[in-house]
PDB file of N, CA, C and O in Angstrom:
ATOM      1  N   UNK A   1     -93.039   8.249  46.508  1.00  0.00           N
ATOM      2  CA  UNK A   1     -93.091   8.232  45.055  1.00  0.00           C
ATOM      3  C   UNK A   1     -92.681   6.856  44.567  1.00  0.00           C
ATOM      4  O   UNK A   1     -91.734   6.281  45.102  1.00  0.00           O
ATOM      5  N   UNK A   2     -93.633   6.090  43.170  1.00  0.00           N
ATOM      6  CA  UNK A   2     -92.879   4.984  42.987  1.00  0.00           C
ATOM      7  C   UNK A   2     -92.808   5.085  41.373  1.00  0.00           C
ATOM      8  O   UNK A   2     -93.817   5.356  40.722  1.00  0.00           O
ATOM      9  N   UNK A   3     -92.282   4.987  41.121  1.00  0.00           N
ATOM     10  CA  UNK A   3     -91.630   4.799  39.775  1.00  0.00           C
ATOM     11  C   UNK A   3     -91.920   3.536  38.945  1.00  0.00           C
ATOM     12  O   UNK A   3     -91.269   2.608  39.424  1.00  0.00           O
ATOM     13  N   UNK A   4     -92.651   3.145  37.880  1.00  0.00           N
ATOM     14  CA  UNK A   4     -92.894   2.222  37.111  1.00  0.00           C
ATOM     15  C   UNK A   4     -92.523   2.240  35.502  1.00  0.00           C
ATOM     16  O   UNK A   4     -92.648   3.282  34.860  1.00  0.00           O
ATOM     17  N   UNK A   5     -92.183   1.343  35.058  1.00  0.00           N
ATOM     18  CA  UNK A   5     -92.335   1.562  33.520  1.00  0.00           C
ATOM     19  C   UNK A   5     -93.464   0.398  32.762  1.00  0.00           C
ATOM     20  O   UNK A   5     -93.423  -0.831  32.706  1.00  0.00           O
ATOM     21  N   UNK A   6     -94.332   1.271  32.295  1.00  0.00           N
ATOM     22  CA  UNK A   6     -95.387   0.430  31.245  1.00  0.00           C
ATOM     23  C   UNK A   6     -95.015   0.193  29.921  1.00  0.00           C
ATOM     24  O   UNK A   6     -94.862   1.181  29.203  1.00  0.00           O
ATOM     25  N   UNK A   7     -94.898  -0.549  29.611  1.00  0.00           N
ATOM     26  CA  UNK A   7     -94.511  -0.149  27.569  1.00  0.00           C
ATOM     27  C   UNK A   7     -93.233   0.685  27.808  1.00  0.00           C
ATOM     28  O   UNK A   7     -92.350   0.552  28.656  1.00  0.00           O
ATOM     29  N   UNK A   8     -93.391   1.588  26.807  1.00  0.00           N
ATOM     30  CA  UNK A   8     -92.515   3.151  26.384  1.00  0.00           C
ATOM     31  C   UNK A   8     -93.226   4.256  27.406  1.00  0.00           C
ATOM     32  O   UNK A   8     -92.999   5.465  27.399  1.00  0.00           O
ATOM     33  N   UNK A   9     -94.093   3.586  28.239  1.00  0.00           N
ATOM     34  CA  UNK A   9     -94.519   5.011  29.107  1.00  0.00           C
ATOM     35  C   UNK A   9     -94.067   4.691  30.674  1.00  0.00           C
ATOM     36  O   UNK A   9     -94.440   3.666  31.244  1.00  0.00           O
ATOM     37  N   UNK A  10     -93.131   5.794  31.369  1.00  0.00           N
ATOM     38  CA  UNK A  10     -93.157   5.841  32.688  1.00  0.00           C
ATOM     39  C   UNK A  10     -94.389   6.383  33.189  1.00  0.00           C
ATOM     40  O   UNK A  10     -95.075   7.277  32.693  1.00  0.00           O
ATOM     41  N   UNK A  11     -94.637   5.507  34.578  1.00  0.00           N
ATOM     42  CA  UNK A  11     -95.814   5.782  35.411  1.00  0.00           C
ATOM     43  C   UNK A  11     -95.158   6.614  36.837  1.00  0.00           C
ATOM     44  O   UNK A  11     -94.817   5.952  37.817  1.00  0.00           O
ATOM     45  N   UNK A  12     -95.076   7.620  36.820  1.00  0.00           N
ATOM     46  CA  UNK A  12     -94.667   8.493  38.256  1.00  0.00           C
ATOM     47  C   UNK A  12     -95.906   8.152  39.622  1.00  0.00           C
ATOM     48  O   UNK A  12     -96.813   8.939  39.349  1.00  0.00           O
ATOM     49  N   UNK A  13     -96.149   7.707  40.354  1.00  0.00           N
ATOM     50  CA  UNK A  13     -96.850   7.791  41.101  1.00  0.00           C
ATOM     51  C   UNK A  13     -96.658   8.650  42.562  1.00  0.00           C
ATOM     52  O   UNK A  13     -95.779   8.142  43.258  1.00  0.00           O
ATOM     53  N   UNK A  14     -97.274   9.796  43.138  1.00  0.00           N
ATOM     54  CA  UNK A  14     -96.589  10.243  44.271  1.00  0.00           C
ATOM     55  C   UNK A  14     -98.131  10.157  44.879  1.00  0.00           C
ATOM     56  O   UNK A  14     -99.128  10.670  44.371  1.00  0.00           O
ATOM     57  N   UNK A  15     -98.062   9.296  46.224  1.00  0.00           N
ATOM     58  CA  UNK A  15     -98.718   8.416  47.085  1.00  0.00           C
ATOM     59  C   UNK A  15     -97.864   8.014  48.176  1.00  0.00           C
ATOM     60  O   UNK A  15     -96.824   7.361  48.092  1.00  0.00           O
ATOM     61  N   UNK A  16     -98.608   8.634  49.557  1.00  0.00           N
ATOM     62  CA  UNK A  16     -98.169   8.067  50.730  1.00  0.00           C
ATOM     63  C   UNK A  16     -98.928   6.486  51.098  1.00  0.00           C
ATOM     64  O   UNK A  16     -98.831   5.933  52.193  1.00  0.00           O
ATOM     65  N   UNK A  17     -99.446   6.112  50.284  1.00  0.00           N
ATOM     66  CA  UNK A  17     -99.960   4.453  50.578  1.00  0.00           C
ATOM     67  C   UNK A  17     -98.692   3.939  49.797  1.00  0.00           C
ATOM     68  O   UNK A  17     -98.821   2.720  49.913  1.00  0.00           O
ATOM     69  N   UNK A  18     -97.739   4.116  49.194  1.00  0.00           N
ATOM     70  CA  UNK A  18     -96.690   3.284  48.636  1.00  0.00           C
ATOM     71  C   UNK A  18     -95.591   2.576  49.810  1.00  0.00           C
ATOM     72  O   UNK A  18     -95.151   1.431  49.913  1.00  0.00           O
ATOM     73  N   UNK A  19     -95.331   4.122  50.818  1.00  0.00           N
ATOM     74  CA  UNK A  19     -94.813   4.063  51.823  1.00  0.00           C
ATOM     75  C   UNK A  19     -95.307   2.879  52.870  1.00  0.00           C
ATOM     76  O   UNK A  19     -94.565   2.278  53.647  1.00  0.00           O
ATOM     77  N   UNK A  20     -96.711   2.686  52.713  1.00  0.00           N
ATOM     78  CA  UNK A  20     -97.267   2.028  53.632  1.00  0.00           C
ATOM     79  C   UNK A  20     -97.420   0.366  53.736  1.00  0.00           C
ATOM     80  O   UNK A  20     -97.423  -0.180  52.633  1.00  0.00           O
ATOM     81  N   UNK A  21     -97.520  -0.337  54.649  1.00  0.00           N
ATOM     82  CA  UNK A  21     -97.116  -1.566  54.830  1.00  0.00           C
ATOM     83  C   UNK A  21     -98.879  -1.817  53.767  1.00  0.00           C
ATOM     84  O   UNK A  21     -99.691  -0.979  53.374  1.00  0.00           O
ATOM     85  N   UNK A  22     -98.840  -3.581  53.609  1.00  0.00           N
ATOM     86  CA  UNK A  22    -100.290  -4.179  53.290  1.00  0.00           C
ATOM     87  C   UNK A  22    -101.134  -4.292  54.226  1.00  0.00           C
ATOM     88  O   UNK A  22    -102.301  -4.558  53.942  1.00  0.00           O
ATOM     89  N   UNK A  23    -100.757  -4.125  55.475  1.00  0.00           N
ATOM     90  CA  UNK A  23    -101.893  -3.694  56.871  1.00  0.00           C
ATOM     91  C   UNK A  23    -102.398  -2.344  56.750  1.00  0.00           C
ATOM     92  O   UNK A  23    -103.565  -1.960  56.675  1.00  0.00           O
ATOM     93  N   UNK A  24    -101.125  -1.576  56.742  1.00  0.00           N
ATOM     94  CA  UNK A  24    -101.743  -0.373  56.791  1.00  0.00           C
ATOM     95  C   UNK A  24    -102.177   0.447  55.650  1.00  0.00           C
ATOM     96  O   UNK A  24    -102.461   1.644  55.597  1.00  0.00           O
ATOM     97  N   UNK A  25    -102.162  -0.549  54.670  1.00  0.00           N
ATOM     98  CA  UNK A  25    -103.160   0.201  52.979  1.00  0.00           C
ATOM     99  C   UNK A  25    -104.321  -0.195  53.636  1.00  0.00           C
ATOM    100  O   UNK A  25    -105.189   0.587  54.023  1.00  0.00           O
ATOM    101  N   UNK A  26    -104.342  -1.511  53.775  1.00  0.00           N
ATOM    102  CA  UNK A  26    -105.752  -2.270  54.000  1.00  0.00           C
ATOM    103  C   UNK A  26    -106.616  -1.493  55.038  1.00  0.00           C
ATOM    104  O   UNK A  26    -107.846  -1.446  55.001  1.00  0.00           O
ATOM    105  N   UNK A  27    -105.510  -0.645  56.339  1.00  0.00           N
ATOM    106  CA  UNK A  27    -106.853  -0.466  57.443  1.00  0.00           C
ATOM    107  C   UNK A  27    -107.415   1.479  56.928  1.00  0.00           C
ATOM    108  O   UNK A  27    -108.384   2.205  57.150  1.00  0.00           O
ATOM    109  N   UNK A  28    -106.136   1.573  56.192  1.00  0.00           N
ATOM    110  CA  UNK A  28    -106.239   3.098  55.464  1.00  0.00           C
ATOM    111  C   UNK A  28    -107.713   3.059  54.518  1.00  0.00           C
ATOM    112  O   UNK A  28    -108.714   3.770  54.611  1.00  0.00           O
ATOM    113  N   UNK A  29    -107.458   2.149  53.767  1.00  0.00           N
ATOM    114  CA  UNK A  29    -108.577   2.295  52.818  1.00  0.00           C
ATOM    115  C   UNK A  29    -110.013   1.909  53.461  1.00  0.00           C
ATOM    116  O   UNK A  29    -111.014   2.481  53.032  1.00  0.00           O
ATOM    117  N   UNK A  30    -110.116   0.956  54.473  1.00  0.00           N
ATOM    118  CA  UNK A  30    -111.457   0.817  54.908  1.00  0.00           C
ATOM    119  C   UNK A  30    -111.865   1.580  56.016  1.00  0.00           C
ATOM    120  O   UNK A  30    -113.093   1.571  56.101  1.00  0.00           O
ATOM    121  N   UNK A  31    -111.190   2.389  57.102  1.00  0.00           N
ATOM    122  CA  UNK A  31    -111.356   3.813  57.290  1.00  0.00           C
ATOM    123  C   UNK A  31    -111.944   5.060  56.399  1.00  0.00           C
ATOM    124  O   UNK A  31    -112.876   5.691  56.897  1.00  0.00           O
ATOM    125  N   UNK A  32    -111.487   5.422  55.202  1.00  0.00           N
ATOM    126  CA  UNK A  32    -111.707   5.695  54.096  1.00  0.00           C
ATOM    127  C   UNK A  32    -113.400   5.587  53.565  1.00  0.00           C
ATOM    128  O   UNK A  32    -114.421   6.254  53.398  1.00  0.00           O
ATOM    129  N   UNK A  33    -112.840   4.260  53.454  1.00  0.00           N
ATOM    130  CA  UNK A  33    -114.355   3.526  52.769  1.00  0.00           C
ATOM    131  C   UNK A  33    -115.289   3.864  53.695  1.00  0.00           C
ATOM    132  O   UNK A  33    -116.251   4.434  53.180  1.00  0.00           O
ATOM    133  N   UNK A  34    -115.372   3.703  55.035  1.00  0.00           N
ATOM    134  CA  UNK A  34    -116.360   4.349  56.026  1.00  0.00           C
ATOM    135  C   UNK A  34    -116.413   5.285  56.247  1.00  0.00           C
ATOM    136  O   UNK A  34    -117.467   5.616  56.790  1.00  0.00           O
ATOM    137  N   UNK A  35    -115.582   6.162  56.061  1.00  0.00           N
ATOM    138  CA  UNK A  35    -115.582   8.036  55.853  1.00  0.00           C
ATOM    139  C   UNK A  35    -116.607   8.551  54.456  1.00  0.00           C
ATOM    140  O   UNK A  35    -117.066   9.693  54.439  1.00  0.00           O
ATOM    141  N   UNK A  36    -116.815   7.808  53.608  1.00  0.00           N
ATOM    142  CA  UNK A  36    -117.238   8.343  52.347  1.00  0.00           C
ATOM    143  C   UNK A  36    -116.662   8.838  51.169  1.00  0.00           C
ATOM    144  O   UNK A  36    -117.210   9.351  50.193  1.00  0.00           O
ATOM    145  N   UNK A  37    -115.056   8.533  51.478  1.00  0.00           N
ATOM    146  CA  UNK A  37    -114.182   9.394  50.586  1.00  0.00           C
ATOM    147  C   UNK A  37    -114.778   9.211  49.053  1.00  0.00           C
ATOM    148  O   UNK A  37    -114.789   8.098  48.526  1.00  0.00           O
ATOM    149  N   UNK A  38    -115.125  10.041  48.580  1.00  0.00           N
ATOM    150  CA  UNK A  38    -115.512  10.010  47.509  1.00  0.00           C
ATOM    151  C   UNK A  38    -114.375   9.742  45.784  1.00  0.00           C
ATOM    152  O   UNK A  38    -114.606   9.509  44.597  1.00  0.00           O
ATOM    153  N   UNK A  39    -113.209   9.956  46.623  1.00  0.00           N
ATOM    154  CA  UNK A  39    -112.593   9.526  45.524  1.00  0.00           C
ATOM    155  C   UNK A  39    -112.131   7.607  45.207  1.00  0.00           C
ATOM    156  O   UNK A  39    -111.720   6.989  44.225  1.00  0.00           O
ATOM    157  N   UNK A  40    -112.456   7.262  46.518  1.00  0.00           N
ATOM    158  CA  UNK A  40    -112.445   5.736  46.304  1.00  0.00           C
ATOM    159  C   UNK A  40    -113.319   5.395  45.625  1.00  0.00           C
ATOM    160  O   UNK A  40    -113.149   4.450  44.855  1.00  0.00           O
ATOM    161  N   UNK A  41    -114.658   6.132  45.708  1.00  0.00           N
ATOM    162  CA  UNK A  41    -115.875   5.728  45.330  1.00  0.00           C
ATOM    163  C   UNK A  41    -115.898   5.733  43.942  1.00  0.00           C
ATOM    164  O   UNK A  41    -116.619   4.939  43.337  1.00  0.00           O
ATOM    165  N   UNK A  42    -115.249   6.473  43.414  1.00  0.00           N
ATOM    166  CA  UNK A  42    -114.973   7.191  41.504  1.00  0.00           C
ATOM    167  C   UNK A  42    -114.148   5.818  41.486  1.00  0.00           C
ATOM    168  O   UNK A  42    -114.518   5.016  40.629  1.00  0.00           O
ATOM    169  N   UNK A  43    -113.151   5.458  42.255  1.00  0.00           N
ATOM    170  CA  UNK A  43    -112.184   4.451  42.000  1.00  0.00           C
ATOM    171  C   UNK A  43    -112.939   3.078  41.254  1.00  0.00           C
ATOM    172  O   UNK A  43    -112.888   2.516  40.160  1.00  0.00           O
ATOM    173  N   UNK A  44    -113.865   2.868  42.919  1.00  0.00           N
ATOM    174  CA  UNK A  44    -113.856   1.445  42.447  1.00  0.00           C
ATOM    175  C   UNK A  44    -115.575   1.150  41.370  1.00  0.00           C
ATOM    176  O   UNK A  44    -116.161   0.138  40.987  1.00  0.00           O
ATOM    177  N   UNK A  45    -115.814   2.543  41.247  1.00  0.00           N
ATOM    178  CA  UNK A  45    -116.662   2.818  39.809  1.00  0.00           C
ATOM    179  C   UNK A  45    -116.105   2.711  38.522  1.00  0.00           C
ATOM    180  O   UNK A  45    -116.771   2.246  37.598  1.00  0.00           O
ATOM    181  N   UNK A  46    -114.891   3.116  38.365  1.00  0.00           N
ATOM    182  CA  UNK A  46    -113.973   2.852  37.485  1.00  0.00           C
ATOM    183  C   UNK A  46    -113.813   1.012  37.406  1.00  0.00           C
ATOM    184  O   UNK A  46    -114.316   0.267  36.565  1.00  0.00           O
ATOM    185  N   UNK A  47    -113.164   0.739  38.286  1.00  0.00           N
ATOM    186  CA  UNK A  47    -112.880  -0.731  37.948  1.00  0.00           C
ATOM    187  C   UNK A  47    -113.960  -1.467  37.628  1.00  0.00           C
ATOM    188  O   UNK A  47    -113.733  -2.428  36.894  1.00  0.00           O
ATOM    189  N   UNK A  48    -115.025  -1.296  37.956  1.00  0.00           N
ATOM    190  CA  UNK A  48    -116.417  -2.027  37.791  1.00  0.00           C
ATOM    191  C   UNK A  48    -116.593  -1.956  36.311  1.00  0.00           C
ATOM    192  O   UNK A  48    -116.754  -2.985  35.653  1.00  0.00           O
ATOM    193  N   UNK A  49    -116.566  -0.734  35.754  1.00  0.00           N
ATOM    194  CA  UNK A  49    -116.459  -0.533  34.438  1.00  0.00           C
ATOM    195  C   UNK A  49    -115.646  -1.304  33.255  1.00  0.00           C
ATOM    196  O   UNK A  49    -115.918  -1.714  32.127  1.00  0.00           O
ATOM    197  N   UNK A  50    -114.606  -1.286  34.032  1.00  0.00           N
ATOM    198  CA  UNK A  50    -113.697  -2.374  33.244  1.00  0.00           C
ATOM    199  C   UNK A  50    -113.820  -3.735  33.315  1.00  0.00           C
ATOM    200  O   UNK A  50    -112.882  -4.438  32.938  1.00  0.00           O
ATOM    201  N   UNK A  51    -114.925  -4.262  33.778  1.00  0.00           N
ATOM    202  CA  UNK A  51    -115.519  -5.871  33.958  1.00  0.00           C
ATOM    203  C   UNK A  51    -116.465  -5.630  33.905  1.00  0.00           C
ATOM    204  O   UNK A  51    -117.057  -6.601  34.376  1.00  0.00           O
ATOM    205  N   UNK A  52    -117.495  -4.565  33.487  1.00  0.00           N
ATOM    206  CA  UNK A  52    -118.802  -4.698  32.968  1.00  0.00           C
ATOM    207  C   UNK A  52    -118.784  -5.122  31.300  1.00  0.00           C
ATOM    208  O   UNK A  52    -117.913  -4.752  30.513  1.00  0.00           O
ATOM    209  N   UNK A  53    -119.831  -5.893  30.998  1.00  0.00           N
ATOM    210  CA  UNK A  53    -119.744  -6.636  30.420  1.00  0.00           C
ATOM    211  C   UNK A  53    -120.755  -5.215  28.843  1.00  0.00           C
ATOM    212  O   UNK A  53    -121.766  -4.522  28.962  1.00  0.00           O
ATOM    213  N   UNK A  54    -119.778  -5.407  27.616  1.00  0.00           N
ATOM    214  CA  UNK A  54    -120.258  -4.640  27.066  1.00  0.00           C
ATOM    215  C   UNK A  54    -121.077  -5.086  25.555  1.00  0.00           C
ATOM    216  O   UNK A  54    -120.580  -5.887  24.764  1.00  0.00           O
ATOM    217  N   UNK A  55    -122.595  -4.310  25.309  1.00  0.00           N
ATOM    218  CA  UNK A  55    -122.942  -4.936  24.448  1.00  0.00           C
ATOM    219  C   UNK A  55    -122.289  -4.122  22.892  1.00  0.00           C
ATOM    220  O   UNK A  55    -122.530  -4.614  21.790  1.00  0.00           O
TER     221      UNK A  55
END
């Protein structure tokens, strides 16, 4: 679990990648990424969104 504060809003996060070193996010997620997990896929659809350029 990691605990953040944004503004006036706490961010609770409960995630075993917090626990995890920057090797082992990195080899987690591209395992992942070659599995099909579909929720990465929503993920990094999301972020794309937020740098698509809007008319």
């Amino acid at each position: 679990m990691k605990k953040s504060k944004i503004g006036n809003a706490t961010v609770i996060v409960h995630s075993k990648l917090w626990a995890m070193t920057d090797e082992e996010q990195k080899k987690w997620i591209k395992e992942e990424t070659e599995k099909g997990n579909p929720v990465l896929k929503e993920i990094r659809e999301a972020i794309k969104d937020c740098y698509r350029k809007r008319d």
